[in-house]
C-alpha positions in Angstrom: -5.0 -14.7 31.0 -2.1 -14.0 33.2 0.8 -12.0 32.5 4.3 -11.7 33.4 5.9 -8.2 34.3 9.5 -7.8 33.0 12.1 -5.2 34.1 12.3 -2.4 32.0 14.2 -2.6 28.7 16.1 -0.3 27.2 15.9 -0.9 23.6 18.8 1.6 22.9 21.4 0.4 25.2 21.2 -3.2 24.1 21.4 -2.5 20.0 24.3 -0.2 21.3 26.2 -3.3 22.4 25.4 -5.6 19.9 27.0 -3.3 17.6 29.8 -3.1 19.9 30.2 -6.4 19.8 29.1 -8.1 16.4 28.3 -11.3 17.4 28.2 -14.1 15.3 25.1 -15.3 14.3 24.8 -18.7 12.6 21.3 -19.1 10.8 20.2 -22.1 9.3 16.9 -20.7 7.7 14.3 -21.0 4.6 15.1 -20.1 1.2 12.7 -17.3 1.7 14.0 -15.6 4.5 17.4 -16.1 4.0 18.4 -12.7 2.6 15.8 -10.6 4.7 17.6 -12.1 7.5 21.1 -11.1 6.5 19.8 -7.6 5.8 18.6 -7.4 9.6 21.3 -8.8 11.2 23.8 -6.6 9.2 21.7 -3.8 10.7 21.3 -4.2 13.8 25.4 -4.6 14.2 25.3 -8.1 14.0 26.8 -10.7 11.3 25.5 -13.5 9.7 26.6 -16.5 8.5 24.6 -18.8 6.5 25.8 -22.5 7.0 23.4 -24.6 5.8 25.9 -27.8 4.7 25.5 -30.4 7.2 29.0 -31.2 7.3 30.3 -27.7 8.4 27.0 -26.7 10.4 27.6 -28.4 14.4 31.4 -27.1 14.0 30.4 -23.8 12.3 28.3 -23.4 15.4 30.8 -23.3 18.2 32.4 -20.8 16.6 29.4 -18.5 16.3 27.9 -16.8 19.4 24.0 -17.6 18.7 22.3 -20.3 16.0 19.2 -19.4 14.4 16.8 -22.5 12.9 14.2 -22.2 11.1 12.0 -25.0 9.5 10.6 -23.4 6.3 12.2 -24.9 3.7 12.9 -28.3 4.5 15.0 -31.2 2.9 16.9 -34.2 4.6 20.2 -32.8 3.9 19.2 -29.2 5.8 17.1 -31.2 8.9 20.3 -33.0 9.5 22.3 -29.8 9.8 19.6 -28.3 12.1 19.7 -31.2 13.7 24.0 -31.7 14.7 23.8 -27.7 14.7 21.5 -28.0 17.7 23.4 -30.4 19.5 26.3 -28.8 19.1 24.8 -25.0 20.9 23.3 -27.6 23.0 26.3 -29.1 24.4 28.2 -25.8 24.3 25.5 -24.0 26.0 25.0 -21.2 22.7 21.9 -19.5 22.7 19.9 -20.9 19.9 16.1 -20.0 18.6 13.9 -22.6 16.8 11.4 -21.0 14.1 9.2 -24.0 13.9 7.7 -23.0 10.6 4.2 -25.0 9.9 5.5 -27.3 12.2 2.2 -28.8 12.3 1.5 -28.9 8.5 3.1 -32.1 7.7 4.4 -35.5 9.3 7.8 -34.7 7.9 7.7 -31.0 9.9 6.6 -32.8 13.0 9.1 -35.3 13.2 11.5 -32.4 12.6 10.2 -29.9 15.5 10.1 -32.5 17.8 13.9 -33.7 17.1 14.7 -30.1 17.3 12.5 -29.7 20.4 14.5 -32.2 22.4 18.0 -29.9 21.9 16.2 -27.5 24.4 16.1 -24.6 22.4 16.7 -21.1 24.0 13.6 -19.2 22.4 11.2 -20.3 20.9 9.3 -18.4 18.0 6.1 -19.3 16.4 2.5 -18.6 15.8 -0.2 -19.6 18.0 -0.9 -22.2 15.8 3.0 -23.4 15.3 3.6 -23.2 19.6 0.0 -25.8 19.5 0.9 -27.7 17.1 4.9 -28.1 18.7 3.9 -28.7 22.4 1.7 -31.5 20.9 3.1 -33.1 18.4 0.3 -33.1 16.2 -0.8 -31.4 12.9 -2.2 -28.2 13.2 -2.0 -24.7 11.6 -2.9 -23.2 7.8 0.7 -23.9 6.8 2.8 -20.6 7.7 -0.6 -18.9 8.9 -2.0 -19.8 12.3 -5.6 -21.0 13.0 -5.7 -19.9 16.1 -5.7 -17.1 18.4 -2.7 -15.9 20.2 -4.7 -16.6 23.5 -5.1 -20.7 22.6 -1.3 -21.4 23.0 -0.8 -19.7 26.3 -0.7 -23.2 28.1 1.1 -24.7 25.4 3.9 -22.0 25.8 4.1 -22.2 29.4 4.6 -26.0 29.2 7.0 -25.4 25.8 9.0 -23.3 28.4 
C-alpha cells in the first residue's frame, strides 16, 4: 500500500480560525446524527444550519459557506434536497462532503450515491465498505458497518478521487 505524505498540520491554528470566522455550515443529514452534528459544529466555532426542505435547500446553500450530506435517513422528499443542494455548491464551487451512508445496502441508496456522486463532491467520507460499494455502484456493506478492510478500498478511493 502506498501512502501519501502531507505537509504538517497544525491542528490548533486551523480551529483558531474557524472560530474566527464561523462559517456557515449547511447539513442535510440523518435523523440520527442530526443533533450530535450541531453539538460539534457549535464547538468547534462553527454554525449549523439544518435545511433539510427541498424547497429552501439549493438557495439555503449559496448562502452557507460548506454543505454537509449524508444519506442515512432517506425519503424522496430529503434525496431531492441533497440532490438541488449539490448542484447548487456544485455550480457555486462550495465545498461540500457526501456521507454515503450504506450506500450499498439498498437499490434506493445506490441510485442516490451515484446521483450525488455526479455533483463532484469535495470530500468524500465513508467506510471501506461504503467507498466499494460508491466507486461501483453495486450493493455492498452490513448496512452502516463495513465488510471490508480499510485496505480493500484503497483503489476504489483513488479512482473516487
Amino acid at each position: 500500500m502506498s501512502h501519501t505524505t502531507f505537509p504538517s498540520i497544525d491542528p490548533a491554528a486551523h480551529l483558531a480560525r474557524v472560530r474566527e470566522r464561523s462559517p456557515l455550515i449547511h447539513n442535510i443529514t440523518n435523523l440520527v446524527a442530526m443533533n450530535t452534528m450541531a453539538n460539534v459544529l457549535l464547538a468547534i466555532g462553527a454554525s449549523p444550519a439544518m435545511v433539510h426542505a427541498r424547497e429552501e435547500a439549493a438557495e439555503f446553500t449559496a448562502i452557507a459557506d460548506a454543505l454537509t450530506v449524508n444519506i442515512g435517513t432517506l425519503s424522496p422528499h430529503w434525496v431531492e434536497a441533497m440532490i438541488e443542494a449539490a448542484e447548487a455548491a456544485r455550480l457555486v464551487g462550495k465545498p461540500w462532503v457526501l456521507d454515503p451512508v450504506a450506500v450499498g445496502a439498498t437499490a434506493y441508496r445506490r441510485e442516490t450515491g451515484a446521483r450525488l456522486l455526479e455533483r463532484l463532491p469535495t470530500v468524500i467520507r465513508g467506510n471501506a465498505s461504503e467507498i466499494i460499494a460508491l466507486e461501483a455502484g453495486g450493493a455492498g456493506g452490513r448496512g452502516v458497518d463495513s465488510s471490508d478492510p480499510a485496505e480493500a478500498a484503497e483503489q476504489a478511493a483513488v479512482r473516487l478521487a
